[in-house]
ZAKOL-492073 format. One record per residue (C-alpha): residue number from 1; x, y, z; residue in one letter. Coordinates in Angstrom, 3 decimals. Example, Ala and Ser with C-alpha at 12.3 -4.5 7.8 and 13.67 -1.06 7.14 Angstrom:
// residues 2
SITE/num/u/v/w/residuo
SITE/1/12.300/-4.500/7.800/A .
SITE/2/13.670/-1.060/7.140/S .
This chain:
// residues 143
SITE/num/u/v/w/residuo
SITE/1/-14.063/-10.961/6.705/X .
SITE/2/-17.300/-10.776/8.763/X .
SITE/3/-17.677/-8.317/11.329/X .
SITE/4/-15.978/-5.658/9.401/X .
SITE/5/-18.699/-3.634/8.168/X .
SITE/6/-18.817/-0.224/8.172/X .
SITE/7/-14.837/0.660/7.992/X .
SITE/8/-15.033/4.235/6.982/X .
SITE/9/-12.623/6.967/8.652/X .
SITE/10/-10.989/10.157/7.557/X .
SITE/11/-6.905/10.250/7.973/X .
SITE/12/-5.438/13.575/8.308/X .
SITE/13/-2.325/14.105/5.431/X .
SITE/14/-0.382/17.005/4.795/X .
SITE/15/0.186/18.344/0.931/X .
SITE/16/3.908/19.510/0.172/X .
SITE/17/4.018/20.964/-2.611/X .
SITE/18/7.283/20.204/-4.800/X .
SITE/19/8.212/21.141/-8.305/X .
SITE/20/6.751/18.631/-10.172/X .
SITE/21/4.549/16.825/-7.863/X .
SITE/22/2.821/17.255/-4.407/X .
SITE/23/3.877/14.927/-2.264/X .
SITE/24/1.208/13.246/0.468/X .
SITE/25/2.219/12.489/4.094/X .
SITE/26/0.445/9.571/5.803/X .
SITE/27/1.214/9.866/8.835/X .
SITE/28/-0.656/7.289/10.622/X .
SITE/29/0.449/4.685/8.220/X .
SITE/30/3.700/5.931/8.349/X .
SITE/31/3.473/6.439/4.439/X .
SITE/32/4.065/8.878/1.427/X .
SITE/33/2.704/9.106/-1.961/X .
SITE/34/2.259/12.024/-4.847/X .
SITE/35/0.161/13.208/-7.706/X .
SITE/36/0.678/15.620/-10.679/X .
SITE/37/-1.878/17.753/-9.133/X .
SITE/38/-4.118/17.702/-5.552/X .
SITE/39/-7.069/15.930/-7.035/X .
SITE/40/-4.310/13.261/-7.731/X .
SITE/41/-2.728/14.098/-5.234/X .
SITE/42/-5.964/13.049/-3.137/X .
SITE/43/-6.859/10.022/-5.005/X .
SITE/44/-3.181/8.781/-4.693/X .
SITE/45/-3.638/8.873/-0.567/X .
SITE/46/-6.947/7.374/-0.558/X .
SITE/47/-5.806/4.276/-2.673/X .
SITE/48/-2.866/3.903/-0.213/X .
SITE/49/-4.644/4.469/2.339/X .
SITE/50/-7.326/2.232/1.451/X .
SITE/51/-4.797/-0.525/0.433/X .
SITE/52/-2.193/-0.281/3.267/X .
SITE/53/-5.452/-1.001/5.609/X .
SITE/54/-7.017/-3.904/3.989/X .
SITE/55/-3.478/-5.539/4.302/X .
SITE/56/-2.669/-4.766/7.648/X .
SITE/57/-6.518/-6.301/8.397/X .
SITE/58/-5.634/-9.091/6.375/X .
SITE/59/-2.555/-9.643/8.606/X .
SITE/60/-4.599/-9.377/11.649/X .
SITE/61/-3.501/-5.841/12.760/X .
SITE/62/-6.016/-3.205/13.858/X .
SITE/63/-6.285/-0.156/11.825/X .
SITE/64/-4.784/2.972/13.131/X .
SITE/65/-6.479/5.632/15.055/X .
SITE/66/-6.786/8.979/13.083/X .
SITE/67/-4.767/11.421/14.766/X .
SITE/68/-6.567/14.923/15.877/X .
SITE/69/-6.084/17.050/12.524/X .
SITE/70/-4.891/19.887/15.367/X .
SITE/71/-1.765/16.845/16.698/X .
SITE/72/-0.731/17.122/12.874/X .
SITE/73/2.045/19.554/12.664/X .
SITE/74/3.778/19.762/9.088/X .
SITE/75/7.403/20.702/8.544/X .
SITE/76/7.416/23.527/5.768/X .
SITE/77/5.184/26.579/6.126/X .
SITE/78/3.444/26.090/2.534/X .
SITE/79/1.888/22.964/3.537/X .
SITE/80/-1.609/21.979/3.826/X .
SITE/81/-3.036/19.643/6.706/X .
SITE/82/-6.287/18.033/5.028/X .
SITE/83/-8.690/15.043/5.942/X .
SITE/84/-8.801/12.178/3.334/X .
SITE/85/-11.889/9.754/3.556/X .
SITE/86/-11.810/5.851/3.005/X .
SITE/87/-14.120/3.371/2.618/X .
SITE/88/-11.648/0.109/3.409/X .
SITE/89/-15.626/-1.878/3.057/X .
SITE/90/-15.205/-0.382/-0.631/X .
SITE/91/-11.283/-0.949/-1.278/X .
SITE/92/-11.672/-4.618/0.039/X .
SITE/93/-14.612/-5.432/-2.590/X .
SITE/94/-11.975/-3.921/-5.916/X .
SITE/95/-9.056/-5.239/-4.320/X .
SITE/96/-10.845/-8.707/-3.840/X .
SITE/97/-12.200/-8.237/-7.356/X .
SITE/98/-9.073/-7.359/-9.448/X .
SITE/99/-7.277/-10.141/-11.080/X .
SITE/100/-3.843/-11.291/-10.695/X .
SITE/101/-1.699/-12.816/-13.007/X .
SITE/102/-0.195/-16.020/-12.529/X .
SITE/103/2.424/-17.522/-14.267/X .
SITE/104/1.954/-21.671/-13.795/X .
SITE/105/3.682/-24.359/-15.743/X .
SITE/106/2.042/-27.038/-17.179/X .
SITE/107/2.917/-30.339/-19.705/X .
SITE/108/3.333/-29.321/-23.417/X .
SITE/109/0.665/-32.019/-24.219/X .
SITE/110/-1.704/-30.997/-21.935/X .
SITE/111/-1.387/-27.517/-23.232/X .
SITE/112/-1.754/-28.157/-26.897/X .
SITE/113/-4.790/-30.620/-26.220/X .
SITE/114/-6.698/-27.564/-23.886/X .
SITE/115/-5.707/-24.814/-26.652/X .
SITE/116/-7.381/-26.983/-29.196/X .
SITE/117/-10.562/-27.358/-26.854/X .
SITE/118/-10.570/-23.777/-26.659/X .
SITE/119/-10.337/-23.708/-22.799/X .
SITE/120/-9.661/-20.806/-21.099/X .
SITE/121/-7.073/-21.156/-18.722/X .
SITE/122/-7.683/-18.215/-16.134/X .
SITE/123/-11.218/-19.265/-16.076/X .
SITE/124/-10.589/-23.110/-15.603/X .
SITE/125/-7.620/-22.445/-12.982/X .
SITE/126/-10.509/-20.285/-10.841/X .
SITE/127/-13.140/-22.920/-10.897/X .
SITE/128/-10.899/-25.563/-10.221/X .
SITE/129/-9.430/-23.555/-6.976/X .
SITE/130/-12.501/-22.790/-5.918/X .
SITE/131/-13.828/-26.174/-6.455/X .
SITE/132/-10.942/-27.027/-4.473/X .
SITE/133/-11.288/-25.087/-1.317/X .
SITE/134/-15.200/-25.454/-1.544/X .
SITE/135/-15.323/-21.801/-1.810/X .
SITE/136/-18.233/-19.363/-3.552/X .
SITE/137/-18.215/-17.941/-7.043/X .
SITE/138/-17.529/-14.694/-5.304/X .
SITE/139/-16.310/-13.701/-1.577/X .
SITE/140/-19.604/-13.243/0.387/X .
SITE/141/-18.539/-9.269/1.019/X .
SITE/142/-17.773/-8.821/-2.449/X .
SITE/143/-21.427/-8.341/-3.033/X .
């Protein structure tokens, strides 16, 4: 993903409290989310935030524009209109990171033979993928 460098903005959410959780408005992703409490509450919109973005950039679709906090206008009288900051540079590099588990089939034989070599299979599978596509140990903007 060259040429996406410095990808930080601040979204504007709004904070309803309920009775167990505060719920999180997104409104320029068009999303909700919650946490026990408002630090939680916080970190619950930044990782949506954060994750809704890198996917819509990985579809090709530009990032929405953060509306003016002042255009933000939330429906009960209790709730709070806040800024929440994200680093999509930062969620791309633990997204791109994380693993994922995949569930592949393979011949009985084959499998008892590799078990007995001790091979690990997550680690063989990624080298051989990589090997594959002629692709780096690690996505260049994962460093």
């Amino acid at each position: 993903m060259k040429g996406m460098r410095n990808m930080k903005n601040a979204y504007p959410v709004i904070l309803s409290e309920g009775k167990e959780y505060i719920v999180v408005t997104i409104p320029d992703f068009g999303i909700n989310t919650q946490g026990k409490d408002r630090t939680e509450a916080m970190e619950m919109a930044r990782d949506a935030i954060g994750l809704m973005g890198i996917d819509m950039q990985d579809d090709g679709e530009a990032l929405p524009k953060p509306t003016e906090m002042t255009d933000v206008k939330p429906e009960n009288v209790g709730d709070l209109v806040t800024l929440v900051d994200v680093d999509f540079d930062e969620y791309r590099r633990a997204n791109d990171l994380r693993a994922v588990k995949k569930n592949c089939t393979i011949p009985s034989w084959l499998n008892v033979a590799a078990e007995k070599a001790g091979l690990n299979f997550s680690n063989l599978l990624a080298e051989a993928i990589r090997e594959k596509l002629k692709l780096p140990e690690r996505p260049e903007h994962a460093y």
